[in-house]
C-alpha positions in Angstrom: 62.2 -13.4 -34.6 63.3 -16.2 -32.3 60.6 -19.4 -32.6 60.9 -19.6 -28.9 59.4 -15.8 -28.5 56.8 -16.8 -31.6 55.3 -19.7 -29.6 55.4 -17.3 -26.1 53.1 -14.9 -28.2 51.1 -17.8 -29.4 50.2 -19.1 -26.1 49.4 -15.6 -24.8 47.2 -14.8 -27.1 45.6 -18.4 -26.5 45.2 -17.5 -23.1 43.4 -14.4 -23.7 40.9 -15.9 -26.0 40.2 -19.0 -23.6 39.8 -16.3 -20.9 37.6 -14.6 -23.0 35.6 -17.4 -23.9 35.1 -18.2 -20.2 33.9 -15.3 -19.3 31.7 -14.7 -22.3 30.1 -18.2 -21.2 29.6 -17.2 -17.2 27.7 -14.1 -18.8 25.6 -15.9 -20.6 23.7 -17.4 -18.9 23.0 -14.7 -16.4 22.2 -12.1 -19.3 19.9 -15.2 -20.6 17.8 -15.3 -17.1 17.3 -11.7 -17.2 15.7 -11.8 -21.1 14.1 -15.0 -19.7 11.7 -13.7 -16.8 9.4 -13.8 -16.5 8.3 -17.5 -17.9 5.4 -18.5 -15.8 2.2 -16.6 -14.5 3.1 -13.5 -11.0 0.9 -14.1 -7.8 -0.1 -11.6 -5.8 -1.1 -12.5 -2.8 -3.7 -10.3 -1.5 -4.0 -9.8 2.6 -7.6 -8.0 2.5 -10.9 -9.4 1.3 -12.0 -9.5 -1.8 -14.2 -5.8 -2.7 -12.0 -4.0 -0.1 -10.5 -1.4 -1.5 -7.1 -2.8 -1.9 -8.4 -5.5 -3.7 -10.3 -3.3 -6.3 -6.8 -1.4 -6.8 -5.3 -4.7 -7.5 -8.2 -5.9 -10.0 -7.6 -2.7 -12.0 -3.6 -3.5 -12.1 -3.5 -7.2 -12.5 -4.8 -7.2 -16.6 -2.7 -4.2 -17.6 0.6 -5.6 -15.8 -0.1 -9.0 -16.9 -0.1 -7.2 -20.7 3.0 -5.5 -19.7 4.8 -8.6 -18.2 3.9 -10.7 -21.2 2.1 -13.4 -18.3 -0.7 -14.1 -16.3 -1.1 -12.2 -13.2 -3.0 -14.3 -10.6 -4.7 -12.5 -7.1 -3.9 -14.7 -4.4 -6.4 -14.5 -1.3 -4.9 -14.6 2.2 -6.6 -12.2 4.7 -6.6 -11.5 7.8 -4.4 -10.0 10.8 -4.4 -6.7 9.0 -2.5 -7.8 6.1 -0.1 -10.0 8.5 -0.9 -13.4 7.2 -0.5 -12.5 3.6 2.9 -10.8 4.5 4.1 -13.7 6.6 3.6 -15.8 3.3 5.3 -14.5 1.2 8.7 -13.7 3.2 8.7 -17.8 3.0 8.4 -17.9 -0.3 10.9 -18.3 -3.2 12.6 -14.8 -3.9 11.9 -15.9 -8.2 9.6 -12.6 -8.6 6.9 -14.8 -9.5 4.9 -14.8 -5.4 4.4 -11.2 -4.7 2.8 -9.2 -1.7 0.4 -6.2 -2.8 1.1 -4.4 0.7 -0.1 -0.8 2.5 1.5 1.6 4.1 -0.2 -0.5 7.1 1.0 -3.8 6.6 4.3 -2.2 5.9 4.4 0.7 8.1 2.0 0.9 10.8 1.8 -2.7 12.0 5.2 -2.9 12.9 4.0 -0.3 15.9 1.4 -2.1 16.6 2.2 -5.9 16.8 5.1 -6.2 18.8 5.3 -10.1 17.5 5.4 -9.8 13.9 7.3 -12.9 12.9 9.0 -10.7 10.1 10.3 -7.6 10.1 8.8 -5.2 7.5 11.5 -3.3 5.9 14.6 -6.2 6.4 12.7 -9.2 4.9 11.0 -7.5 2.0 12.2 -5.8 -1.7 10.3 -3.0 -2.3 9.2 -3.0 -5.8 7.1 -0.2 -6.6 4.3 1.7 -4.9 0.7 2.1 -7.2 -1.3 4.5 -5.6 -1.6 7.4 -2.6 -4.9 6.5 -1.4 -7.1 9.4 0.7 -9.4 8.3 3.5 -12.6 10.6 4.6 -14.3 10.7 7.5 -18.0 9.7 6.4 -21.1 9.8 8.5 -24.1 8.6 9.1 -26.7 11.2 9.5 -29.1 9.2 11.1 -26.3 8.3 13.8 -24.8 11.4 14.7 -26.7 14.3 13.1 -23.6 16.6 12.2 -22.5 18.8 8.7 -19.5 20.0 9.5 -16.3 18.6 11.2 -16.4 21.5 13.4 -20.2 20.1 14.4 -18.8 16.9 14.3 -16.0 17.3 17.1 -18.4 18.8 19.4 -20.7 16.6 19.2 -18.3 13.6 20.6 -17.2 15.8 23.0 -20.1 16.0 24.4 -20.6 12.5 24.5 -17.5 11.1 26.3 -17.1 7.3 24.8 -20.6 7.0 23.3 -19.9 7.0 19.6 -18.3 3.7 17.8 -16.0 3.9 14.9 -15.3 1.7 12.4 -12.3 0.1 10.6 -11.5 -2.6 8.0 -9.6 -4.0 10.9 -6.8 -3.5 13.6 -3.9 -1.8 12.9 -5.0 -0.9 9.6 -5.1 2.3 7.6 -8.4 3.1 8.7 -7.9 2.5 12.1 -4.9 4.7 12.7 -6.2 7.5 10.5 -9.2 7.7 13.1 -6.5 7.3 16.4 -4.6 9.8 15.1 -7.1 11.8 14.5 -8.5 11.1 18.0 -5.2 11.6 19.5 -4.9 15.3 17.6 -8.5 16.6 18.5 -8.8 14.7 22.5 -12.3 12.7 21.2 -12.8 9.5 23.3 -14.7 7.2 20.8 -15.1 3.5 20.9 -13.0 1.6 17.9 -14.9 -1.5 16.4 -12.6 -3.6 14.1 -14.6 -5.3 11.3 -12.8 -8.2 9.0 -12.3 -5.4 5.9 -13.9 -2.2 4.1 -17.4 -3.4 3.0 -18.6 -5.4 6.3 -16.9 -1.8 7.7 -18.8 1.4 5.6 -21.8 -1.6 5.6 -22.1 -1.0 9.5 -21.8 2.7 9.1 -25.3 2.5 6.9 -27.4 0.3 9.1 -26.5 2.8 12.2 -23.8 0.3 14.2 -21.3 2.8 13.8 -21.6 6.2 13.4 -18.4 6.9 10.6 -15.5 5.5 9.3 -12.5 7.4 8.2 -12.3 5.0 4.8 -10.8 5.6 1.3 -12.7 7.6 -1.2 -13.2 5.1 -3.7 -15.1 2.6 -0.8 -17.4 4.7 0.5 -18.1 6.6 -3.3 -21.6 4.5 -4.1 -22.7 5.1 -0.3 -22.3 9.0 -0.9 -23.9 9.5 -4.0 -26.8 7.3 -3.3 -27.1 9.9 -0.3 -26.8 7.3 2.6 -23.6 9.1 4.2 -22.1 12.7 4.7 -18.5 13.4 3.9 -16.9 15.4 6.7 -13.2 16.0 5.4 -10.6 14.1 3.7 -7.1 12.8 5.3 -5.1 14.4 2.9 -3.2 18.0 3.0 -5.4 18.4 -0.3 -8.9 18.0 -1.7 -9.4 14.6 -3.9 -10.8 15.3 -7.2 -13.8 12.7 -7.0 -15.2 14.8 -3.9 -13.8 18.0 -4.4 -16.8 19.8 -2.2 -15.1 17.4 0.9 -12.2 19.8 2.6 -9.1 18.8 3.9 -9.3 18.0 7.9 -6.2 20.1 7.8 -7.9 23.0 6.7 -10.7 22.9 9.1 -8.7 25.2 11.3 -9.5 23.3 14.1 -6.9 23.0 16.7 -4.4 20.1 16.4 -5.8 19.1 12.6 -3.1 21.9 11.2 -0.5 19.6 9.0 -2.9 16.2 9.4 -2.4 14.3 6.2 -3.2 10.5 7.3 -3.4 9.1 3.6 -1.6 6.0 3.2 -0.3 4.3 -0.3 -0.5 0.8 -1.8 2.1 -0.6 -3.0 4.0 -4.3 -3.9 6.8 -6.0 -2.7 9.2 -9.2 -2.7 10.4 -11.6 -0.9 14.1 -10.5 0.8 16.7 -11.9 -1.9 14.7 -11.5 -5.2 17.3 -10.2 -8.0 17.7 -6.7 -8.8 17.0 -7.1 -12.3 13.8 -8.6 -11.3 12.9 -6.0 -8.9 13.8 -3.4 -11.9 11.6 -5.2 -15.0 8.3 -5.3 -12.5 8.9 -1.7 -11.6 9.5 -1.1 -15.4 6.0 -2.6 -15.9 4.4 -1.1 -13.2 5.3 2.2 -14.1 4.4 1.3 -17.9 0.8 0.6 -16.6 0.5 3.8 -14.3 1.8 5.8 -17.3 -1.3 4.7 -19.2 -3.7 8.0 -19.7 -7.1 5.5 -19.4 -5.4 3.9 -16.0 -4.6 7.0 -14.0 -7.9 8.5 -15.0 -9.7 5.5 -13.8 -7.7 5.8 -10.4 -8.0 9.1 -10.1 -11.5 9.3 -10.4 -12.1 6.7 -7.6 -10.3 9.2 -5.2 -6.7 8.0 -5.5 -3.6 9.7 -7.1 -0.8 7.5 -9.4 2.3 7.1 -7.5 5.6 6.7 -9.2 8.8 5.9 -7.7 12.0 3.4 -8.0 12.9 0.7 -5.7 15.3 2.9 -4.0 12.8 5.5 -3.7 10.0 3.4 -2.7 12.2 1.8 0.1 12.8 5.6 1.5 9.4 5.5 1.0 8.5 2.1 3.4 10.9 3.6 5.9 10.0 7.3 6.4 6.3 5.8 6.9 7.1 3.4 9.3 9.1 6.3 11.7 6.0 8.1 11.3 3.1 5.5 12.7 5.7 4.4 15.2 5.4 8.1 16.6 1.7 8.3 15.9 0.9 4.7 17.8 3.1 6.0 20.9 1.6 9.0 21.1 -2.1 7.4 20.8 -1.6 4.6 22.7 -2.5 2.2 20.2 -1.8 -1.2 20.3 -2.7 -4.8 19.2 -1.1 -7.4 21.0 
């Protein structure tokens, strides 16, 4: 063989090891960064007070998922604005995976409806990572307020009483809230919405008679029920909840215009718009690793809540179908913050 075609082979086969090289060297460090994370503590910033019941799904998460991400997870609090402030942080924040949002399908669903301002836009400038829970609200009483057993009792008693009864909420434009418009929208009840700053100020005026009920979730109003200071009227979703199993479904009152009412919302976390896809994937990976845990979803499921698992790209069908929904449900209702 020719030394002229021996040293063209050479060379060749040069060039394909350099090229090789190269490219085993851009891997690298890539592959490296996604062993690598995550090397410092996760916040999670939290949008409601602390003992609402957002933040006590967040307490039971944040030692489990700080097992199963090998780092501290720290609880962050910045409430207020139904969630907004918390929300409006962390879209400024660095899209590392390490500031997160623990969000609800109010602070990413229903408040776009209802605040025409919001300096972010739910869906475009956040990553959904993984939901946690579906959470069931139920409309609780106080006896001493309005006198009532039933929903059916219930209904005609405000009707009765054109604007006399006050509702309560953990705030404007949250879950709470809009379960009781759209509840209000469905059965024609005028009723008089009082916003308090989050879930125990909010059940709190519901048992010293300011209010008469609260549509709030299971697990917040729980101590109130058993210690026999409120009634359960119904619960918000299309099924009963297994901690108050005696409480029916609204929908299956048979009243007219409660047929198909399920007005449970979820929890669930997000990121910052531009956070990596294989960060996005390893917290949903630990997530789900915690949720999967028999001790976990008992302890949820007994405060009134059912384990939610779903990927990113299911969670984010998720985000979206819910926000088409309260966008129809604030229309129709009239409801509106600013």
């Amino acid at each position: 063989m020719p030394a002229s075609l021996l040293r063209h082979r050479a060379l060749r086969a040069a060039t394909r090891l350099l090229a090789a090289s190269a490219a085993a060297m851009a891997l690298a460090p890539a592959a490296f960064a996604q062993a690598d994370w995550p090397r410092q503590p996760v916040t999670l910033i939290m949008g409601f007070p602390a003992g609402s019941g957002v933040d006590v799904v967040a307490r039971t998460l944040q030692e489990p998922l700080a097992r199963a991400l090998g780092q501290p997870v720290v609880i962050d609090y910045k409430a207020g604005a139904a969630g907004n402030i918390a929300s409006e942080y962390v879209v400024h924040a660095r899209p590392d995976g390490y500031t997160l949002v623990f969000g609800t399908a109010a602070t990413h669903g229903s408040n776009a409806a209802l605040y025409k301002r919001l300096p972010f836009d739910v869906e475009a400038d956040f990553v959904p990572v993984a939901p946690v829970l579906d959470v069931s609200n139920v409309l609780t009483v106080n006896p001493d307020v309005i006198n009532v057993r039933t929903l059916k009792e219930f209904v005609d008693t405000v009707k009765a009483h054109p604007g006399k009864y006050n509702f309560a909420s953990t705030g404007n434009g949250t879950g709470t809230h809009m379960a009781f418009a759209e509840f209000n929208w469905r059965l024609g009840l005028d009723m008089v919405h009082v916003p308090y700053k989050g879930g125990p100020e909010a059940i709190t005026s519901v048992v010293r008679g300011e209010t008469c009920c609260i549509m709030n979730q299971v697990q917040t109003v729980l101590p109130q029920y058993k210690a026999g200071k409120v009634r359960l009227l119904g619960v918000t979703t299309a099924r009963r909840v297994e901690a108050v199993k005696e409480v029916p479904p609204i929908a299956a009152s048979g009243l007219p215009g409660t047929r198909g009412f399920d007005s449970s919302i979820w929890f669930g976390i997000f990121a910052p718009r531009g956070t990596e896809a294989h960060i996005v994937d390893r917290l949903n990976a630990a997530i789900r690793t915690v949720l999967e845990q028999p001790e976990i979803r008992e302890k949820f499921e007994s405060q009134g809540n059912t384990v939610r698992i779903e990927t990113p790209a299911q969670f984010r069908k998720t985000v979206h179908d819910n926000r088409v929904k309260w966008a129809e449900v604030a229309k129709a209702a009239n409801v509106s913050i600013d």
